[in-house]
C-alpha positions in Angstrom: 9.1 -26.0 -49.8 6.2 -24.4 -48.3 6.4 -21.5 -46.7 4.3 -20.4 -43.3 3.1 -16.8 -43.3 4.8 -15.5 -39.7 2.4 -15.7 -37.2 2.1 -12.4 -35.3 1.0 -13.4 -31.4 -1.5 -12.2 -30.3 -1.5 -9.2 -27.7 -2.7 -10.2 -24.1 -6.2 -8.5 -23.6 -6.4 -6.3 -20.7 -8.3 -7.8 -18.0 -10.6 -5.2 -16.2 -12.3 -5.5 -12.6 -16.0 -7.1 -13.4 -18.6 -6.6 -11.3 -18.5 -10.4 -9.8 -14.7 -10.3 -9.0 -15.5 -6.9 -7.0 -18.4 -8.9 -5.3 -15.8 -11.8 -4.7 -13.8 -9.5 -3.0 -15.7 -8.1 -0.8 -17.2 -11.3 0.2 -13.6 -12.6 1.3 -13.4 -9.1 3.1 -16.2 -9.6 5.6 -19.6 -11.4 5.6 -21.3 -8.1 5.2 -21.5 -4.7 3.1 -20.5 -2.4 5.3 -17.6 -4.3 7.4 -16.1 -5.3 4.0 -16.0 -1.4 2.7 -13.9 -0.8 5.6 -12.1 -3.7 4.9 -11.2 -3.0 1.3 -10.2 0.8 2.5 -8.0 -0.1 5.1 -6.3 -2.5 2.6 -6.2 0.4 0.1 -5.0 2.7 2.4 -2.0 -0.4 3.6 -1.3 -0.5 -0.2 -1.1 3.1 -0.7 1.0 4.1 2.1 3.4 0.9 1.5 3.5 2.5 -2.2 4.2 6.0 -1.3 7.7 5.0 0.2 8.8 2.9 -3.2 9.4 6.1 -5.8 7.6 8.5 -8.1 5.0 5.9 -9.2 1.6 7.3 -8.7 0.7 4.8 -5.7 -2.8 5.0 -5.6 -3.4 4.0 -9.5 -1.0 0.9 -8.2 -3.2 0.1 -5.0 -6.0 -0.2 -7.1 -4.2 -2.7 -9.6 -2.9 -4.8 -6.7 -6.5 -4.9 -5.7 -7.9 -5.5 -9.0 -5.0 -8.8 -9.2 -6.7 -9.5 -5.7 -10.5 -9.8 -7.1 -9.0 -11.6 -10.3 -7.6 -14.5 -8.6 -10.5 -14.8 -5.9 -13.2 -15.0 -8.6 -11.2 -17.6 -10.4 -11.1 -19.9 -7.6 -8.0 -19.5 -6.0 -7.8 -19.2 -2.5 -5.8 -17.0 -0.6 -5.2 -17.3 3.6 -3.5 -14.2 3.9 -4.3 -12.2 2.0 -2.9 -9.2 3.5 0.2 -10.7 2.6 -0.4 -11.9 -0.8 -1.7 -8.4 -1.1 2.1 -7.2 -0.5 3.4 -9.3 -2.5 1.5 -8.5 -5.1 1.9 -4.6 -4.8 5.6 -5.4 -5.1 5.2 -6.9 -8.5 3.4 -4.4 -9.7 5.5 -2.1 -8.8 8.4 -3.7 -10.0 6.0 -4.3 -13.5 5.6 -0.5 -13.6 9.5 0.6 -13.2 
């Protein structure tokens, strides 16, 4: 009888924000430069404040991840109609991924 080695899976690479999924971002944000940097801080600031209220977690390192989810999906394709609340949505699984 043959025996297979065990296979050890793989671990899941960390996906970090690229440059293009920032850019995606933004362009869902607004049209232009400077209406989507207010945009993305007043969604930051949403995310923040609804993660300040949901325990010790440090909530701006979990905006920015929420964001980062955000950018991921919108350069793969995906489309989001509200994204303010997909956006709180997401913040609550990560959240609950960080607990």
């Amino acid at each position: 009888m043959d025996q297979v080695p065990d296979q050890v899976p793989k671990p899941r690479q960390r996906w970090s924000l690229t440059s293009v999924a920032f850019e995606t971002l933004l362009e869902r944000l607004a049209p232009n430069r400077e209406g989507a940097a207010l945009q993305f801080e007043h969604h930051r600031r949403y995310l923040v404040t609804l993660l300040t209220y949901a325990g010790p977690w440090d909530p701006e390192h979990l905006a920015d991840t929420t964001l980062d989810r955000a950018a991921k999906r919108l350069a793969s394709g995906e489309i989001i109609e509200d994204l303010r609340a997909w956006l709180r949505g997401a913040a609550r699984k990560v959240l609950l991924e960080s607990q």
